[in-house]
Backbone as CSV, one residue per row, in Angstrom:
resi,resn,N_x,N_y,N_z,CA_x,CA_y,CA_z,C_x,C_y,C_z
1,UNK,-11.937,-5.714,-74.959,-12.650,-5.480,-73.729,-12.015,-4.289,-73.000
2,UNK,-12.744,-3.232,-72.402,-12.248,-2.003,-72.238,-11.676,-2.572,-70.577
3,UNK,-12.109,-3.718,-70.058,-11.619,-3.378,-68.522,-10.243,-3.777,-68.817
4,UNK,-9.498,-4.500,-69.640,-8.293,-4.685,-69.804,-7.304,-3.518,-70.419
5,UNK,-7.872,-2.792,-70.485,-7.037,-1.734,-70.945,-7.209,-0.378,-69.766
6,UNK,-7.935,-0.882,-68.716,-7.763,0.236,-67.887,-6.437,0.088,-67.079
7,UNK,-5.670,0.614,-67.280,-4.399,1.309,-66.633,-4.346,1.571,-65.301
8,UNK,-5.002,2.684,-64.831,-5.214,2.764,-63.232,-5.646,1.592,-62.692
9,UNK,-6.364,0.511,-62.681,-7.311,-0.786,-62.250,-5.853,-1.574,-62.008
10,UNK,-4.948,-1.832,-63.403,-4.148,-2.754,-63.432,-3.281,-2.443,-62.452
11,UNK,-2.436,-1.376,-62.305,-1.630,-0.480,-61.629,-1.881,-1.069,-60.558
12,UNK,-3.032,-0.466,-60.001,-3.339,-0.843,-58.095,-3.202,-2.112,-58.125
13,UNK,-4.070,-3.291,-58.670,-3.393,-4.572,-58.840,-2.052,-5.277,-58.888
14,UNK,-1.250,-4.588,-59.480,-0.292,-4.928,-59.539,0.816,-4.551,-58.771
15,UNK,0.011,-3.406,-57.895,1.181,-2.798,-56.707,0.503,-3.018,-55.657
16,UNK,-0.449,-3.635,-55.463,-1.061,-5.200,-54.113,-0.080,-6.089,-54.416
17,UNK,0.028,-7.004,-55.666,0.790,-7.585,-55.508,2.123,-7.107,-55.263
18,UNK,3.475,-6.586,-55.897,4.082,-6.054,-55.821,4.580,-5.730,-54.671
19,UNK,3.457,-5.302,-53.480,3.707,-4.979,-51.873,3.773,-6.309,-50.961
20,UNK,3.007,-6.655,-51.811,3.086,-8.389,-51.036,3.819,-8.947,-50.933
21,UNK,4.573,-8.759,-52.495,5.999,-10.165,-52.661,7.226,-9.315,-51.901
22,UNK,7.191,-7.385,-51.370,8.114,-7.510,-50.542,8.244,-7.762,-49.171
23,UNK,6.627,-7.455,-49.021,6.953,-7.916,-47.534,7.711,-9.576,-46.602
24,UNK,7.965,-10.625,-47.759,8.201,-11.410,-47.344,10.128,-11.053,-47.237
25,UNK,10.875,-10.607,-48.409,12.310,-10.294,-48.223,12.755,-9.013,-47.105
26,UNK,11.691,-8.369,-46.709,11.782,-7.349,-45.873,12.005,-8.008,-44.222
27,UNK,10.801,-8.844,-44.363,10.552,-9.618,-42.977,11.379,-10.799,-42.730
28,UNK,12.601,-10.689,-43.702,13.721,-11.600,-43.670,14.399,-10.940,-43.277
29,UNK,14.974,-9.690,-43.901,15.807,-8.891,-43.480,16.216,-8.846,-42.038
30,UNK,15.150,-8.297,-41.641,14.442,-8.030,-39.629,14.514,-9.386,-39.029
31,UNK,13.903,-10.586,-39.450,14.043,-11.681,-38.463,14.980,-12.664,-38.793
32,UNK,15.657,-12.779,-39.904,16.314,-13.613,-40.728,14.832,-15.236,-40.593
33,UNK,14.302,-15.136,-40.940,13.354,-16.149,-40.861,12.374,-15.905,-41.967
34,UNK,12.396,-16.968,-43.249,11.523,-16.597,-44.063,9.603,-17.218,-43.917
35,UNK,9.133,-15.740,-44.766,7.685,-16.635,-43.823,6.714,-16.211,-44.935
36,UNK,6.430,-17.341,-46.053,5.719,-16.967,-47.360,3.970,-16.580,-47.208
37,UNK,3.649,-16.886,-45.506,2.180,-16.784,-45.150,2.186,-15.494,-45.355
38,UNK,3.080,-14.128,-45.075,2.919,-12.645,-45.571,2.772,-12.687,-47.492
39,UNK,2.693,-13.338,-48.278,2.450,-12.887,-49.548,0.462,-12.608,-49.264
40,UNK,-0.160,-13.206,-48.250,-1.692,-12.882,-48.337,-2.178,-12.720,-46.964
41,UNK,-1.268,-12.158,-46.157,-1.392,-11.364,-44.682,-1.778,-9.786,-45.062
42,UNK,-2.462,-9.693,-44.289,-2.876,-7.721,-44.003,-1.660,-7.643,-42.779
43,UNK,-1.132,-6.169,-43.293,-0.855,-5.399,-41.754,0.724,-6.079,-42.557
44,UNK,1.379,-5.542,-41.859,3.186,-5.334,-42.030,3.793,-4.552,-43.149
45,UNK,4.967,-4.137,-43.902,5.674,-3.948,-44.366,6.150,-3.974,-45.854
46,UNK,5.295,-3.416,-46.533,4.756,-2.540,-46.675,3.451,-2.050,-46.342
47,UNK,2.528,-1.939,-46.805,1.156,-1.914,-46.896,1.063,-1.863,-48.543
48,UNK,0.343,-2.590,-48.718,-0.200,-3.128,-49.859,-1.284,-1.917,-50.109
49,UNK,-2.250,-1.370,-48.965,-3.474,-1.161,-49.148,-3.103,0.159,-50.074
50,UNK,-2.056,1.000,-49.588,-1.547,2.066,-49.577,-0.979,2.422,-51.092
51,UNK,-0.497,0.816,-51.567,0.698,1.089,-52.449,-0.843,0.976,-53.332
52,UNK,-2.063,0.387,-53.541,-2.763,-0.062,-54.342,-3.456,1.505,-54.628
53,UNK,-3.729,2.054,-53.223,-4.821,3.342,-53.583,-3.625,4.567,-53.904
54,UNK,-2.462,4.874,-53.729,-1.497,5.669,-53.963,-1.463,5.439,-55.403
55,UNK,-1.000,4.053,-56.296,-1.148,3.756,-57.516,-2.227,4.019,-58.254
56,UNK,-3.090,3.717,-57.681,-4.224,4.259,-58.704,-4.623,5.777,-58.625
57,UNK,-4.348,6.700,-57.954,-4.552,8.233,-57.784,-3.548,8.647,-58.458
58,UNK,-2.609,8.147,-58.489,-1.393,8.918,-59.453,-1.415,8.952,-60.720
59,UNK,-1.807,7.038,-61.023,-2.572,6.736,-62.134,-3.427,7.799,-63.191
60,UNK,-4.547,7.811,-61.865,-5.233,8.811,-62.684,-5.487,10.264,-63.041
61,UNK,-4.199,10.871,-61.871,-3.895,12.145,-61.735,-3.011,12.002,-63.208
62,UNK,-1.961,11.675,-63.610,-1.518,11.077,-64.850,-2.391,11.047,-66.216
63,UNK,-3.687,10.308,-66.151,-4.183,10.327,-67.491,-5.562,11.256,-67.486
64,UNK,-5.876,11.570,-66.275,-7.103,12.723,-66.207,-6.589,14.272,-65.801
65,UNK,-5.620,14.381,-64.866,-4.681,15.408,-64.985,-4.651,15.837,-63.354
66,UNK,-4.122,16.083,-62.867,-4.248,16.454,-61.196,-5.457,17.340,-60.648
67,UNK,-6.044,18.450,-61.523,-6.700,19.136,-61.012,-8.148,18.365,-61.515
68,UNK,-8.203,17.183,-61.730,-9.621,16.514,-62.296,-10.091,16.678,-61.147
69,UNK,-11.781,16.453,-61.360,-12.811,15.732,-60.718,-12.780,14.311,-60.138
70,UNK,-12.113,13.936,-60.913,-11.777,12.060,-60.695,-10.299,12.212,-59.794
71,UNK,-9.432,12.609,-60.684,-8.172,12.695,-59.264,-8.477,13.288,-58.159
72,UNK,-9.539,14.447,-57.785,-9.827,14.141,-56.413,-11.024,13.316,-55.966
73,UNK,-11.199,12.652,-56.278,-12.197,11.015,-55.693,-10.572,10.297,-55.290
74,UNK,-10.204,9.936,-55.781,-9.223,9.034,-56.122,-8.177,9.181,-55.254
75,UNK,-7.574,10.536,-55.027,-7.085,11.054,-53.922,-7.604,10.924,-52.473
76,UNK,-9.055,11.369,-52.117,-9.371,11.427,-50.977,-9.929,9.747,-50.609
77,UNK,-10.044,9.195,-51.591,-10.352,7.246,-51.212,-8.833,6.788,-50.637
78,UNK,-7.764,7.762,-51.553,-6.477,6.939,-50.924,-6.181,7.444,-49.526
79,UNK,-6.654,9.088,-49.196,-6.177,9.174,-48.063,-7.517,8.404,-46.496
80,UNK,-8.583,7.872,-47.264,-9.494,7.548,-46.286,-8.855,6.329,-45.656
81,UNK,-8.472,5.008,-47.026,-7.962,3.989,-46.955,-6.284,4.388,-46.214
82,UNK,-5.791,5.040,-46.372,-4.704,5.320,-45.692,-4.799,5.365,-43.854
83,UNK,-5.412,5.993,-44.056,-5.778,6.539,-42.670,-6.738,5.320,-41.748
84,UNK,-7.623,5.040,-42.618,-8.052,3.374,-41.921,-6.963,2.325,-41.494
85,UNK,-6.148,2.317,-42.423,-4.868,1.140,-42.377,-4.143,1.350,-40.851
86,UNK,-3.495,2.618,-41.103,-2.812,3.381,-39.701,-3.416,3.680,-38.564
87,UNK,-4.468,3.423,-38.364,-5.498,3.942,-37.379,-6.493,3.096,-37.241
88,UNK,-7.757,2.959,-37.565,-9.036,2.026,-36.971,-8.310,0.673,-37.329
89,UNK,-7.817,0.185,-38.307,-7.444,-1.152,-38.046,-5.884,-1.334,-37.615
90,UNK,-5.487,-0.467,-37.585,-4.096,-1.282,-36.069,-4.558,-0.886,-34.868
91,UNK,-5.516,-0.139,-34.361,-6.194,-0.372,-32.806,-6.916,-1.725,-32.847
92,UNK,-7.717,-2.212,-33.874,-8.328,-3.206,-34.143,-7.537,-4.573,-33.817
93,UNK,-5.929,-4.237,-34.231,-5.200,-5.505,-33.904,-4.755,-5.352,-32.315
94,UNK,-4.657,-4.373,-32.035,-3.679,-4.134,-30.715,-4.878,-4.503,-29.570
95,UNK,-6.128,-4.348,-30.076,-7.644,-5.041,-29.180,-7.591,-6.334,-29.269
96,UNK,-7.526,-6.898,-30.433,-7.198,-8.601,-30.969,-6.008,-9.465,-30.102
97,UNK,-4.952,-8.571,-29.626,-3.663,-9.038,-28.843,-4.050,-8.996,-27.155
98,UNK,-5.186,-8.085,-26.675,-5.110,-7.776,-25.622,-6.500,-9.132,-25.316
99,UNK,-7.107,-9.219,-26.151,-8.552,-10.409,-26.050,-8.006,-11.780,-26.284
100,UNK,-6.520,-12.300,-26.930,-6.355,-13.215,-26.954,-5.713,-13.387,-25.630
101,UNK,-4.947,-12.462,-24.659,-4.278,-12.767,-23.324,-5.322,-13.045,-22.775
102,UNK,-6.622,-12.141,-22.985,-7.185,-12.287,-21.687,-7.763,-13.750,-21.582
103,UNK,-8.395,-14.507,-23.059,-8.466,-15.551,-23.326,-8.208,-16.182,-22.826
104,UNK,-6.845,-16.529,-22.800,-5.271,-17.668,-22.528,-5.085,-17.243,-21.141
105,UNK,-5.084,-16.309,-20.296,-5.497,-16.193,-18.996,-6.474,-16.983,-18.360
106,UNK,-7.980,-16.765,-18.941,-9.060,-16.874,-18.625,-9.296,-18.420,-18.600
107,UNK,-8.322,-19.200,-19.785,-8.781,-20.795,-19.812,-7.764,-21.429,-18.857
108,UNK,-6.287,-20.324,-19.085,-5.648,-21.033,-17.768,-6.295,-21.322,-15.992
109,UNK,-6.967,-20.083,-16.322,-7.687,-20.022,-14.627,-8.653,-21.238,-14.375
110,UNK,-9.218,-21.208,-15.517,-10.217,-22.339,-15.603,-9.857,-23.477,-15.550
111,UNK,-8.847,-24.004,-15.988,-8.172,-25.314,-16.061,-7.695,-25.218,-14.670
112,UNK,-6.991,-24.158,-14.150,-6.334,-24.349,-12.875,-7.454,-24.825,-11.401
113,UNK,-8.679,-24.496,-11.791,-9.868,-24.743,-10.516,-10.721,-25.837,-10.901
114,UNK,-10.412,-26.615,-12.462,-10.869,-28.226,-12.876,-12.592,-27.338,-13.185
115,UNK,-12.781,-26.078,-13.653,-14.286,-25.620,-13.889,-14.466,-25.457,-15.734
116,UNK,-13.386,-25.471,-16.522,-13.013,-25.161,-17.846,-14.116,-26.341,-18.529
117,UNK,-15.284,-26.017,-18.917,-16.421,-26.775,-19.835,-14.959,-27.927,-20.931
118,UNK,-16.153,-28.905,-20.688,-15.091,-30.299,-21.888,-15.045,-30.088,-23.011
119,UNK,-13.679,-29.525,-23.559,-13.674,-29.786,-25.049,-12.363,-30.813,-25.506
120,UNK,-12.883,-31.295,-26.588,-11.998,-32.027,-27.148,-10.770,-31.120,-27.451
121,UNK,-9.850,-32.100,-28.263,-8.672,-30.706,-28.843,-9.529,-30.645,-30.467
122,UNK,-10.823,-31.065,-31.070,-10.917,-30.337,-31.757,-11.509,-28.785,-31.594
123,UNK,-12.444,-28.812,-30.531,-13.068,-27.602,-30.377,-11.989,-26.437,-29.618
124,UNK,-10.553,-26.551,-29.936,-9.900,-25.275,-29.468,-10.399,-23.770,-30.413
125,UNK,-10.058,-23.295,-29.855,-10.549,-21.980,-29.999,-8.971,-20.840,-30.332
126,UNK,-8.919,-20.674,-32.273,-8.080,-19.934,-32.400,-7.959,-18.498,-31.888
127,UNK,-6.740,-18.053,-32.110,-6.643,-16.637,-31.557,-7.079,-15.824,-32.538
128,UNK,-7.495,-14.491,-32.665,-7.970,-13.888,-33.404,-6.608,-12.972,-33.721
129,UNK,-7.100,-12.288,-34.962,-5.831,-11.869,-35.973,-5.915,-10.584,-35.490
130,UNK,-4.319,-10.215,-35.065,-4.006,-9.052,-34.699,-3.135,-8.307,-35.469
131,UNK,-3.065,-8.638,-36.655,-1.648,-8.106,-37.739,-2.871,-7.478,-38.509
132,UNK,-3.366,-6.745,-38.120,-4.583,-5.933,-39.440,-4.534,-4.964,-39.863
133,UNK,-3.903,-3.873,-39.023,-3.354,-2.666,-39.382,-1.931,-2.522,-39.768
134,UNK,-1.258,-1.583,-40.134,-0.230,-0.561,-40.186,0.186,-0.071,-39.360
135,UNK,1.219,0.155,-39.280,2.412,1.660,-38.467,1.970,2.181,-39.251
136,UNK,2.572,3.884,-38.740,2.454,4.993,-39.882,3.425,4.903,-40.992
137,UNK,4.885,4.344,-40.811,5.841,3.735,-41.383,5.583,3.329,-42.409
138,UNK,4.398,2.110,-42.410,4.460,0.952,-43.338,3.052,1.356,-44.247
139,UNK,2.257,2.544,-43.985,1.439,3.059,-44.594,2.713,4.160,-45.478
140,UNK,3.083,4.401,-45.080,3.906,5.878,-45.860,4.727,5.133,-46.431
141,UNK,5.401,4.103,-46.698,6.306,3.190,-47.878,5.350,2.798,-48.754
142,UNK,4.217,1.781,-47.896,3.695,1.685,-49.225,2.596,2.526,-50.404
143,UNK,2.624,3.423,-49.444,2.130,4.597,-50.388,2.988,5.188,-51.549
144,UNK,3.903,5.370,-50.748,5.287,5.514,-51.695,5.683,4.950,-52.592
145,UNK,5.675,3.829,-52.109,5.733,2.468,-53.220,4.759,2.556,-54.196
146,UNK,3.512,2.945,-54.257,2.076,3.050,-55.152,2.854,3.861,-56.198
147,UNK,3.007,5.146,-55.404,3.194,6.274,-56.486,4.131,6.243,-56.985
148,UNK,5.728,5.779,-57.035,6.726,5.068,-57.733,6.101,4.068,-58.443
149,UNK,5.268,3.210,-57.863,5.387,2.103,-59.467,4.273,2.722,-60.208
150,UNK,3.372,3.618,-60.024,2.597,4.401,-61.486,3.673,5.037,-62.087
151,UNK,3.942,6.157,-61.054,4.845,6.729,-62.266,5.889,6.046,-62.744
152,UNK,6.782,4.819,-62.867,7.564,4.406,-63.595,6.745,3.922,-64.692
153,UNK,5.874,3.167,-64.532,4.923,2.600,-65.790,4.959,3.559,-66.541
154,UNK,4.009,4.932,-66.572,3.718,5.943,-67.684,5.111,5.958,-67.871
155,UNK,6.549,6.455,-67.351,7.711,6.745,-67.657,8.076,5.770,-68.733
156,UNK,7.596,4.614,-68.423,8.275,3.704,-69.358,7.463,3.994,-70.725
157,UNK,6.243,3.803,-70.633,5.372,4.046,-71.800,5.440,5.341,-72.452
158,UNK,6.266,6.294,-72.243,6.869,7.581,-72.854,7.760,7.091,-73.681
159,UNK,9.097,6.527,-72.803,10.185,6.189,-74.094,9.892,5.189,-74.565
């Protein structure tokens, strides 16, 4: 089956994962507190998204050649996805942090004047996810990270 032998496909796959399993020893490092919910969290340390589309452009700059047609698709998807990570979705979280205060404000006030509509404690109302983006930091490691683990693969598959 030819999709198992695609190289670039596996690569990015495997440097999603790869970004995943560090962000949990990283985020030990920093809090001394281990927290295995980052192996399938967006947003922190590395970026996964980065290391996946960096891996596969190198990938294929590697077996199609840098000046391809395909290495630049491949290139400009990593820098779109790059630039999404660092930008539209960490404003996206930093909006998510400012709507859950106003929230938790808004029900305190309500509770405080006895006007807060009856809910049980099943109908609470979670906070919405604000870890969705990147620093520029954690986009540029794990980009880094992408293009180190392609090129060690081909390296290895040389000797």
């Amino acid at each position: 089956m030819e999709l198992l032998q695609n190289t670039p496909l596996w690569l990015g796959v495997f440097a999603i994962i790869f970004a995943q399993v560090l962000k949990v020893p990283i985020h030990f490092i920093i809090t001394k507190k281990v927290d295995w919910s980052l192996l399938t969290s967006t947003g922190g340390m590395p970026s996964s998204h980065s290391a996946a589309v960096t891996s596969v452009a190198t990938a294929v700059g590697i077996e199609t050649g840098f000046d391809s047609p395909t290495f630049a698709v491949a290139a400009m998807l990593a820098g779109i996805v790059m630039y999404d990570a660092s930008h539209v979705r960490f404003q996206a979280g930093q909006h998510a942090a400012v709507l859950n205060e106003l929230r938790h404000d808004l029900r305190l006030f309500f509770d405080e004047i006895k006007r807060w509509p009856e809910m049980n404690e099943q109908e609470k109302i979670e906070d919405l996810k604000t870890l969705l983006g990147h620093k520029k930091s954690e986009v540029f490691v794990g980009g880094f990270a992408g293009i180190v683990f392609a090129a060690l693969w081909y390296t290895i598959q040389i000797l």
